[in-house]
VEXLOLO-143961 format. One record per residue (C-alpha): residue number from 1; x, y, z; residue in one letter. Coordinates in nm, 3 decimals. Layout:
N
pt seq:NUM; c1:X; c2:Y; c3:Z; type:A
...
// end
This chain:
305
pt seq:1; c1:13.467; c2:7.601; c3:9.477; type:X
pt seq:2; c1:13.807; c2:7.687; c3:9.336; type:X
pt seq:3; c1:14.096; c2:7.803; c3:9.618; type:X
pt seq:4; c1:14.186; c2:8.185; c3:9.564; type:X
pt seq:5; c1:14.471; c2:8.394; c3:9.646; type:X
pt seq:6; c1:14.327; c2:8.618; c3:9.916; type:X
pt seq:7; c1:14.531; c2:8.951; c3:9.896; type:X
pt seq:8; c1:14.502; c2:9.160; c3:10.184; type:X
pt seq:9; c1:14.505; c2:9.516; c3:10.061; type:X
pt seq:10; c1:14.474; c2:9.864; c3:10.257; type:X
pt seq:11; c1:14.328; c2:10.194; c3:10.167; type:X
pt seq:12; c1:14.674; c2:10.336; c3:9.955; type:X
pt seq:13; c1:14.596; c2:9.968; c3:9.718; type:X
pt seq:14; c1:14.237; c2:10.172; c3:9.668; type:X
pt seq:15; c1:14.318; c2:10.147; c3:9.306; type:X
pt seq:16; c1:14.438; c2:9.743; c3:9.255; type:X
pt seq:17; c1:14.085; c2:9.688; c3:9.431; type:X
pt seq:18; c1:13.889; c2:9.907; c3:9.236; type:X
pt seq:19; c1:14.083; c2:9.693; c3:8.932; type:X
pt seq:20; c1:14.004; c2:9.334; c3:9.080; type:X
pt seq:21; c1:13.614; c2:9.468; c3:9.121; type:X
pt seq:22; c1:13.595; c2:9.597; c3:8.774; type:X
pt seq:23; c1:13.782; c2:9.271; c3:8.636; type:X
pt seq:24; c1:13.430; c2:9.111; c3:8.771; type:X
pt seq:25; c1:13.651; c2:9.027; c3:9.122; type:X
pt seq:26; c1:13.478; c2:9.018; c3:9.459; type:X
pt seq:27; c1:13.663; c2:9.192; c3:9.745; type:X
pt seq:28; c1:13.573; c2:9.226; c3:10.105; type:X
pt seq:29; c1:13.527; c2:9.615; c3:10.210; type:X
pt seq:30; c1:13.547; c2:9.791; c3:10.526; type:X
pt seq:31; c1:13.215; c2:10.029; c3:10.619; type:X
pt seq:32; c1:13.121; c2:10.170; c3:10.923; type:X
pt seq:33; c1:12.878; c2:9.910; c3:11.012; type:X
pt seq:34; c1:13.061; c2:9.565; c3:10.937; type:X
pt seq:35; c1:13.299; c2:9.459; c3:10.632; type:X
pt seq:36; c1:13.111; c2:9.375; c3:10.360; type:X
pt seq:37; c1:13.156; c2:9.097; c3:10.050; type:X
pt seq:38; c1:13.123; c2:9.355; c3:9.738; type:X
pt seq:39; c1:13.080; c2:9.303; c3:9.365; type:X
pt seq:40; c1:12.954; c2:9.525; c3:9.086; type:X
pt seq:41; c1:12.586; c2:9.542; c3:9.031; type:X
pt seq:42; c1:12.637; c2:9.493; c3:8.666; type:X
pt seq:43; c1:12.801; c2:9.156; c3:8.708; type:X
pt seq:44; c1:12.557; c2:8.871; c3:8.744; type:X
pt seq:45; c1:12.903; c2:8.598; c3:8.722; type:X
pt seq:46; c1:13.039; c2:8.838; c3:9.026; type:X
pt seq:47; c1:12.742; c2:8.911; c3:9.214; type:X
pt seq:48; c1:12.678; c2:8.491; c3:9.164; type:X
pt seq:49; c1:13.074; c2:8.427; c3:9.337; type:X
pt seq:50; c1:12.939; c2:8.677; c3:9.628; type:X
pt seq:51; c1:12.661; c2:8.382; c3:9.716; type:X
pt seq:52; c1:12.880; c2:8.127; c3:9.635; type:X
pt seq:53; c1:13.153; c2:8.252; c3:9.908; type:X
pt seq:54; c1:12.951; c2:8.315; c3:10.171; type:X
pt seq:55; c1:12.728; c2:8.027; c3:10.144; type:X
pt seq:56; c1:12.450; c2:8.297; c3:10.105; type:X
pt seq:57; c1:12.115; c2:8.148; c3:10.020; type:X
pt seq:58; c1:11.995; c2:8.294; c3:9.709; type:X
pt seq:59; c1:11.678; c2:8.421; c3:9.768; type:X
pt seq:60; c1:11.864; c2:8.669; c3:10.027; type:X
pt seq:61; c1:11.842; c2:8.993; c3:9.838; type:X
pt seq:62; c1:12.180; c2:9.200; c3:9.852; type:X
pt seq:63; c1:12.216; c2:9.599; c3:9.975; type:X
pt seq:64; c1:12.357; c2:9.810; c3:9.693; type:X
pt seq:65; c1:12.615; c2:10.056; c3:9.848; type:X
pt seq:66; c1:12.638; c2:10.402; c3:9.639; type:X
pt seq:67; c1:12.892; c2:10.657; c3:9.630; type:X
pt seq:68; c1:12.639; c2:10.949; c3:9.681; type:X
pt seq:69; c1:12.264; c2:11.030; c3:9.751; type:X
pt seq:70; c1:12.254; c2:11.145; c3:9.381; type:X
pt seq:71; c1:12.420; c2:10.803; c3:9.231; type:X
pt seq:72; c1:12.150; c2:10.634; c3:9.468; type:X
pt seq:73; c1:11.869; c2:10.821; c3:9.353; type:X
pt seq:74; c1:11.905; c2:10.707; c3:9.029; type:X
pt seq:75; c1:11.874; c2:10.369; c3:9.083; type:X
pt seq:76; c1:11.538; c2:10.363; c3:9.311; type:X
pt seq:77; c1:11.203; c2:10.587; c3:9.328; type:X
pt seq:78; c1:11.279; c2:10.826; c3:9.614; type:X
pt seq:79; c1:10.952; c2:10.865; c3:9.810; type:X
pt seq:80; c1:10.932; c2:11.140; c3:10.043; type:X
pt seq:81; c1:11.045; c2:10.965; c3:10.348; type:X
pt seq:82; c1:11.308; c2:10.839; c3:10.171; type:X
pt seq:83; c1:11.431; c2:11.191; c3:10.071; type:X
pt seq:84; c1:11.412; c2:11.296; c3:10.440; type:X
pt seq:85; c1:11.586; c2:11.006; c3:10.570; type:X
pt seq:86; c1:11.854; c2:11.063; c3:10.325; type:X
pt seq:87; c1:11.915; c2:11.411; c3:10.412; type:X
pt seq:88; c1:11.954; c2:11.370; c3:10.742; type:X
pt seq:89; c1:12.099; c2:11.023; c3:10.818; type:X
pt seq:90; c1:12.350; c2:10.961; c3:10.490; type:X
pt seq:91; c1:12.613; c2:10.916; c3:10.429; type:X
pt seq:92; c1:12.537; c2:10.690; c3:10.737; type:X
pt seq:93; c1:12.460; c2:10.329; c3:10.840; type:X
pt seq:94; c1:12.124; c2:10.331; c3:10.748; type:X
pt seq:95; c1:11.870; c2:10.144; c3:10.433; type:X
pt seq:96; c1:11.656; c2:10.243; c3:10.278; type:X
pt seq:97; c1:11.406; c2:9.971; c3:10.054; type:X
pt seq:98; c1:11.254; c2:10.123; c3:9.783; type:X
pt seq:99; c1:11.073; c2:10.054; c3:9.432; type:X
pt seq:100; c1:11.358; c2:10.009; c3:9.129; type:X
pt seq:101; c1:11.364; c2:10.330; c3:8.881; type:X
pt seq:102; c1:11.574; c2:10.100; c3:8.672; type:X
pt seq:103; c1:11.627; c2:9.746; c3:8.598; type:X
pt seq:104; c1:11.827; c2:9.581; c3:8.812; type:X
pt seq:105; c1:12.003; c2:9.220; c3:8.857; type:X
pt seq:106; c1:11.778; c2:9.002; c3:8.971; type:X
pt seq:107; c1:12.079; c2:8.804; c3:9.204; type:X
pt seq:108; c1:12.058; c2:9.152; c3:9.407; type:X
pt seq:109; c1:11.707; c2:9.182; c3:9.381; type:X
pt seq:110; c1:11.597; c2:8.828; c3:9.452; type:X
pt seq:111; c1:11.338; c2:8.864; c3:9.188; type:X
pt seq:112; c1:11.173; c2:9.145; c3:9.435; type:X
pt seq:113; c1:11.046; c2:9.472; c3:9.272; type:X
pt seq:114; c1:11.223; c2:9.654; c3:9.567; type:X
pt seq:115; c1:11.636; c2:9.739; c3:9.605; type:X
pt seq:116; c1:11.795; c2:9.788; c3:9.953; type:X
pt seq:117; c1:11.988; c2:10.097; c3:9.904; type:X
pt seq:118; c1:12.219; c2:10.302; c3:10.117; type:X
pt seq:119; c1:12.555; c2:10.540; c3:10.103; type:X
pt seq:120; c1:12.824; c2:10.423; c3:10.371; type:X
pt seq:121; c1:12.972; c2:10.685; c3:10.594; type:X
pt seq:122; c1:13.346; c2:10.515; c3:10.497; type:X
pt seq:123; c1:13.530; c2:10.782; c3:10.293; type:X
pt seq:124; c1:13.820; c2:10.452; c3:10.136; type:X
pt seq:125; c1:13.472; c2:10.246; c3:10.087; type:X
pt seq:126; c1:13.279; c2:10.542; c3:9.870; type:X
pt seq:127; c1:13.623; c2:10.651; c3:9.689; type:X
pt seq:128; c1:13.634; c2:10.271; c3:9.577; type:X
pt seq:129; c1:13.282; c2:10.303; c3:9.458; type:X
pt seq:130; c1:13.415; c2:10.599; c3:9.233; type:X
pt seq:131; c1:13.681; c2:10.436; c3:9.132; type:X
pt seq:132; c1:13.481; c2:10.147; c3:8.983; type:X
pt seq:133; c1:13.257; c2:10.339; c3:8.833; type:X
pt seq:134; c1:12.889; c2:10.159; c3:8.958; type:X
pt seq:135; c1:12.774; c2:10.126; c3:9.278; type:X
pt seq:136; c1:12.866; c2:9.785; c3:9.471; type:X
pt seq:137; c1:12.637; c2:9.515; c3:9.599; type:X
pt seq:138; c1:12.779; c2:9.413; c3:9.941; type:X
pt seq:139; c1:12.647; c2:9.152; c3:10.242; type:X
pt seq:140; c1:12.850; c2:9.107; c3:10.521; type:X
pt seq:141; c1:13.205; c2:8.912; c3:10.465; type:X
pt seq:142; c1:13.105; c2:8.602; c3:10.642; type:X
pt seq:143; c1:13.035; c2:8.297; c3:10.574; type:X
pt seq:144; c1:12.635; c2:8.324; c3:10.562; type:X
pt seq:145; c1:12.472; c2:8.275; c3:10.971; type:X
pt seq:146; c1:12.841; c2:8.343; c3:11.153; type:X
pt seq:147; c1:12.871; c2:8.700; c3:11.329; type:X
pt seq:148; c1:12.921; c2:8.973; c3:11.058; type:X
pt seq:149; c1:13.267; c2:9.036; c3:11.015; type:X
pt seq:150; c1:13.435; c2:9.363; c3:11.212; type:X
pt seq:151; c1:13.785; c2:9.334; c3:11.145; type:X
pt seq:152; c1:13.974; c2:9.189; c3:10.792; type:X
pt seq:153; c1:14.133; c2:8.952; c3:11.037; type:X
pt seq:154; c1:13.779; c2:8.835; c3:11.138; type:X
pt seq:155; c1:13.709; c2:8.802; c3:10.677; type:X
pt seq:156; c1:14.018; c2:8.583; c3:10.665; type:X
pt seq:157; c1:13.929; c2:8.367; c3:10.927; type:X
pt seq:158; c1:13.555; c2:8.281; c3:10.694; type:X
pt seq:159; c1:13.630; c2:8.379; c3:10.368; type:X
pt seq:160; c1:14.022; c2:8.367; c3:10.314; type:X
pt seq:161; c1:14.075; c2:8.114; c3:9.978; type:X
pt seq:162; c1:13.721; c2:8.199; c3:9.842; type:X
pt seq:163; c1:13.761; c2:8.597; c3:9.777; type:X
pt seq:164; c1:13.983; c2:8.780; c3:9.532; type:X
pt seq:165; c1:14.136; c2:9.025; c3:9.847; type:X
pt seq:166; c1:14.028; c2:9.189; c3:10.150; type:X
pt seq:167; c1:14.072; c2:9.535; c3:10.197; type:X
pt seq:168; c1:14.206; c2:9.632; c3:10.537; type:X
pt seq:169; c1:14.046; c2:9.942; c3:10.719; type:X
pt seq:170; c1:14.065; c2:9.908; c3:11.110; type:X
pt seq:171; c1:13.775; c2:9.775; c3:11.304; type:X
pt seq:172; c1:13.460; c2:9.890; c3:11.220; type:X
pt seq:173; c1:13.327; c2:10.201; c3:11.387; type:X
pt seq:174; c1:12.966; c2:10.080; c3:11.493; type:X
pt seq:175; c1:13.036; c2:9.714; c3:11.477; type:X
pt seq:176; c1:12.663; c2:9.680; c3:11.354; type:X
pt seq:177; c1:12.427; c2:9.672; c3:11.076; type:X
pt seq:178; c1:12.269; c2:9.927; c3:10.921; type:X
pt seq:179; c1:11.904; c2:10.000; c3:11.032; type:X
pt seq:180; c1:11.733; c2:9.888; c3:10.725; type:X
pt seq:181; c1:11.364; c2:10.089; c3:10.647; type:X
pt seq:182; c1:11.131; c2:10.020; c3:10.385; type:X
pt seq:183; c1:11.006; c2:10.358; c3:10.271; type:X
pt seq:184; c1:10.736; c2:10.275; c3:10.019; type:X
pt seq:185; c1:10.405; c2:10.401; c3:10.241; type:X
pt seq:186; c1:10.360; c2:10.587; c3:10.552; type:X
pt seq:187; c1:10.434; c2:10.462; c3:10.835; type:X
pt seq:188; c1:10.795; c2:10.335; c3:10.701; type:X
pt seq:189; c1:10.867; c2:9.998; c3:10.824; type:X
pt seq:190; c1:11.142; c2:9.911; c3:10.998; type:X
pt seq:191; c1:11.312; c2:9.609; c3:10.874; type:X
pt seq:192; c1:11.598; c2:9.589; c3:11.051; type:X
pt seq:193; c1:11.731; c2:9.793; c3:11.419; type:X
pt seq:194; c1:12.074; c2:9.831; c3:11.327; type:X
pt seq:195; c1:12.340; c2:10.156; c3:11.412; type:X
pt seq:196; c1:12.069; c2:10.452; c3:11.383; type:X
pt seq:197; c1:11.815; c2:10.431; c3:11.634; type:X
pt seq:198; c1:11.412; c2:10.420; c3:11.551; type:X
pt seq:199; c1:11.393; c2:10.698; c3:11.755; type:X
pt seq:200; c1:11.601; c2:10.959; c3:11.553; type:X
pt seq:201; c1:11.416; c2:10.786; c3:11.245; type:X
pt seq:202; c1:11.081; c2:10.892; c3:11.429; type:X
pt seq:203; c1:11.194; c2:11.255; c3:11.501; type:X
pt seq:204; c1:11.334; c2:11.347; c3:11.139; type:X
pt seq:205; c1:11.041; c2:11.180; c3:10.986; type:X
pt seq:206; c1:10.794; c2:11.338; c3:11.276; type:X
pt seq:207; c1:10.632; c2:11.010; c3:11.335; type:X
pt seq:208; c1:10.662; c2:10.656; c3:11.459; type:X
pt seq:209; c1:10.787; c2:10.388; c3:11.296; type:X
pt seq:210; c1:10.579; c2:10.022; c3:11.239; type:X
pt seq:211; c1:10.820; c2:9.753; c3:11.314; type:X
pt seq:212; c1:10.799; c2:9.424; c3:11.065; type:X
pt seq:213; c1:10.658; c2:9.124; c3:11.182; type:X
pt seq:214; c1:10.855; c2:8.807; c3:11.151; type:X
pt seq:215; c1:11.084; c2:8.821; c3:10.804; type:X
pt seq:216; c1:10.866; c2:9.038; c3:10.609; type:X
pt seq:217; c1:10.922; c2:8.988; c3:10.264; type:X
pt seq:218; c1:11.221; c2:9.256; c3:10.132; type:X
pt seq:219; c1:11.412; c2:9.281; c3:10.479; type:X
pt seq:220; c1:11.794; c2:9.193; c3:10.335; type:X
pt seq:221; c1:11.931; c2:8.986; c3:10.653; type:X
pt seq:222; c1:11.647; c2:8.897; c3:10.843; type:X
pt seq:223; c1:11.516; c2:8.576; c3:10.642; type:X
pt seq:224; c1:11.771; c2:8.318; c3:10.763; type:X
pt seq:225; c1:12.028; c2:8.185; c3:11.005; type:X
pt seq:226; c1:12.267; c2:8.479; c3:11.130; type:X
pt seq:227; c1:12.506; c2:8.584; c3:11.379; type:X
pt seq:228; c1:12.551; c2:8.239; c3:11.561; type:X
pt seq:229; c1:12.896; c2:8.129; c3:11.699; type:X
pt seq:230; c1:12.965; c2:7.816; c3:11.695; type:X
pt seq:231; c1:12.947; c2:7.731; c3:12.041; type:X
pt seq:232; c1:12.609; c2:7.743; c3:12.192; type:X
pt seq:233; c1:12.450; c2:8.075; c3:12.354; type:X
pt seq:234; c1:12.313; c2:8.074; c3:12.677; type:X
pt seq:235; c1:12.132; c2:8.385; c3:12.837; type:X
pt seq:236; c1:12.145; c2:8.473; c3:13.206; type:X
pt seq:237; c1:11.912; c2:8.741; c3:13.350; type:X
pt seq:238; c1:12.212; c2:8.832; c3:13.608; type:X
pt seq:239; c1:12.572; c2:8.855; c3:13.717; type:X
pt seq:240; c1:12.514; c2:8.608; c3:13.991; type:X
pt seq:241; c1:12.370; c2:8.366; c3:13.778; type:X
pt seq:242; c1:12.687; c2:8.355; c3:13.519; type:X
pt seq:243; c1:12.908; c2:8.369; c3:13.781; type:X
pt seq:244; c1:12.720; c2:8.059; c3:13.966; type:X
pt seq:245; c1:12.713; c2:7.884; c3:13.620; type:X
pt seq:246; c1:13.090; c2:8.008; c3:13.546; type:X
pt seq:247; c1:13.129; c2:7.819; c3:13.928; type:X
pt seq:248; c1:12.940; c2:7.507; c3:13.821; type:X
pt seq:249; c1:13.171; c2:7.472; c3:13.506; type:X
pt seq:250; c1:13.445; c2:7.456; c3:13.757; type:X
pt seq:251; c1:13.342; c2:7.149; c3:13.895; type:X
pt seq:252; c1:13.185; c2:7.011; c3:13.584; type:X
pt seq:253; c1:13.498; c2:7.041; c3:13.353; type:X
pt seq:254; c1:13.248; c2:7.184; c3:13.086; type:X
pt seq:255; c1:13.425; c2:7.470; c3:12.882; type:X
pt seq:256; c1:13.235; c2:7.814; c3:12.876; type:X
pt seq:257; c1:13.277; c2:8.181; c3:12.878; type:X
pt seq:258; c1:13.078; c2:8.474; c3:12.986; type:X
pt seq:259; c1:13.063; c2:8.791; c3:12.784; type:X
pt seq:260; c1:12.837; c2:9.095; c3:12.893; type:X
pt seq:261; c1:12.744; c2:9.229; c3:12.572; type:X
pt seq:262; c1:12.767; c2:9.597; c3:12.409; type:X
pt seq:263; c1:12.642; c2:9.606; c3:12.032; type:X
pt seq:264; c1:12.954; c2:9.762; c3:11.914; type:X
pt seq:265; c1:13.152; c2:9.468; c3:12.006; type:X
pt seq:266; c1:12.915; c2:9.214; c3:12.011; type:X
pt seq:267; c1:13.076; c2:9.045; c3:11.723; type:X
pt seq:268; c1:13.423; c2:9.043; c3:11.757; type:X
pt seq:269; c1:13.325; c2:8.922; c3:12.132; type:X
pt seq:270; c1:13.122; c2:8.618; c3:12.002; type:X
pt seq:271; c1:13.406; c2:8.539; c3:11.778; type:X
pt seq:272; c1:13.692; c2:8.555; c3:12.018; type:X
pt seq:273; c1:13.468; c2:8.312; c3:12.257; type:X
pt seq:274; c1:13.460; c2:8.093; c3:11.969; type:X
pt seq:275; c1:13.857; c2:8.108; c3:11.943; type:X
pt seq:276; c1:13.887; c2:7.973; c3:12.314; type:X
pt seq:277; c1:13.700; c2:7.643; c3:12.147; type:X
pt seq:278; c1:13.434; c2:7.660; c3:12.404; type:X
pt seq:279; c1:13.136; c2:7.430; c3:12.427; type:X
pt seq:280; c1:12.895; c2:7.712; c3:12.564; type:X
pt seq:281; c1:12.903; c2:8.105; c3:12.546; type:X
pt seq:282; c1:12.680; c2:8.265; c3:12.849; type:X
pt seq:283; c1:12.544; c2:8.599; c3:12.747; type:X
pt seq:284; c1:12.410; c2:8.878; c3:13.039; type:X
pt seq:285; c1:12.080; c2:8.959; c3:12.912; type:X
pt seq:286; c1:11.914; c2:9.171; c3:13.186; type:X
pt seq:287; c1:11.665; c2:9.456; c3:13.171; type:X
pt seq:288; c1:11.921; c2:9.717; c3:13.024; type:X
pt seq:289; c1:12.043; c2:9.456; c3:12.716; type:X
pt seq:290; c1:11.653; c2:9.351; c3:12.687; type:X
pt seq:291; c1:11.554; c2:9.760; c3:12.637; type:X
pt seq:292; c1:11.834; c2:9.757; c3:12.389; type:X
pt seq:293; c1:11.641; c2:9.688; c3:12.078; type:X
pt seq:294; c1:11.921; c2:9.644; c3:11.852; type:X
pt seq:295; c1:12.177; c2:9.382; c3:12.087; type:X
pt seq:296; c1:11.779; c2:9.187; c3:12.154; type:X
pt seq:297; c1:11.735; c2:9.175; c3:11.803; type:X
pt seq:298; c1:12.051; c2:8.969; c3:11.753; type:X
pt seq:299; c1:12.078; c2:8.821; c3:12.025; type:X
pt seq:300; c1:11.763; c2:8.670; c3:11.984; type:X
pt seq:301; c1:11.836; c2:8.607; c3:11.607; type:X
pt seq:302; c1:12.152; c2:8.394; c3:11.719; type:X
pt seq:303; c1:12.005; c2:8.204; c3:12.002; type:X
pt seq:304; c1:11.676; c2:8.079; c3:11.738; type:X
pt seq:305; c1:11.968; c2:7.949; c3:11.464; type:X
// end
């Protein structure tokens, strides 16, 4: 893969991004949820360089971010689940899977008849959208199975030499996915926990959500390796038992770490483990973290990579 020039931009270079994405560039994004690797949806060359970067396997189909609920509505068949949901949950870190109104690239699509669509809640990421002029397709800015990106420091350390430019935000608000829904029938299915809850899902839609078994086919994310560290994860149902093992290390001379997870940070806290080149990460994973549906879901998802 040829070596880039990775420019690390902020929100007042809005407009040399917007330039590098409409020159068929890819550039990593800040959202709400994590940074994502973005290219125009018209670009198959582009959209191709997004897999190519990230090491994404290609039948991963892509989320297409949209500057509005009116730019996304042209691109799908709203159902009307979907037109709840996007009432009352967007601009927000949520997905919605839907039937194409139009035709769209099959490298987004993954030659499904469905497109993952959502609007982020980032003001700099939706300006950039206007700016370019089509909505952006956008996975995380990772290389493909290492936790999603929260910070542009955390893009450079994956991606820096294989993207046109980062652009710098802050840390991501939710540090999460988006919940990803497929709203073609009733019940919706939920693809993907992410940052909104199933439950708020449940009360705008007034009733419950069925939850996908295994990788159903059209979940974006869900298919393949994701969110491992490098080092090995470990789960302990208490304190006293990662302290005992922290103990045991002692004497052992083996190198780990214990983190007690939160979802927003669950990310940046695998990745800074990593950075202390430890051989094992141990992970509290009690009742509260089990009842936790979205930190279980990746936990779970990192520990079977």
């Amino acid at each position: 893969m040829q070596h880039l020039t990775t420019e690390h931009l902020y929100p007042h270079n809005i407009e040399r991004a917007a330039d590098i994405l409409k020159r068929g560039g890819v550039v990593a994004v800040p959202t709400e949820t994590v940074y994502g690797l973005a290219a125009r949806i018209d670009n198959d060359e582009a959209l191709r360089n997004v897999f190519a970067a990230k090491g994404r396997p290609s039948d991963n189909p892509l989320i297409v971010h949209c500057a509005s609920i009116e730019q996304l509505a042209t691109l799908v068949q709203m159902t009307p689940s979907a037109l709840r949901l996007a009432d009352a949950c967007m601009p927000g870190p949520l997905t919605l899977v839907l039937e194409a109104a139009v035709p769209i690239s099959e490298v987004v699509t993954a030659g499904l008849p469905t497109v993952a669509v959502r609007v982020p809640a980032n003001d700099v990421l939706r300006r950039l959208i206007d700016l370019v002029g089509v909505p952006l397709a956008a996975p995380s800015a990772n290389v493909s199975g290492r936790p999603s990106p929260t910070t542009a420091a955390h893009v450079m350390e994956d991606l820096a030499g294989r993207i046109d430019a980062v652009m710098d935000g802050g840390p991501c608000r939710h540090g999460m996915e988006s919940t990803v829904v497929d709203c073609r029938s009733v019940p919706v299915v939920l693809l993907r926990p992410g940052a909104i809850p199933a439950s708020k899902i449940e009360h705008v839609l007034g009733h419950n959500v069925r939850r996908a078994m295994g990788s159903e086919e059209g979940s974006p994310g869900m298919r393949h390796r994701h969110y491992a560290p490098t080092a090995s994860i470990r789960l302990v149902e208490s304190m006293a038992e990662m302290r005992q093992a922290l103990d045991d290390a002692h004497v052992t001379r083996t190198r780990l770490c214990g983190i007690v997870p939160v979802a927003e940070s669950l990310y940046a806290d695998l990745r800074a483990a990593d950075a202390l080149n430890v051989e094992q990460i141990l992970v509290l994973c009690d009742h509260t973290v089990q009842a936790d549906e979205v930190l279980w879901n990746r936990l779970r998802k990192a520990i079977e990579s």
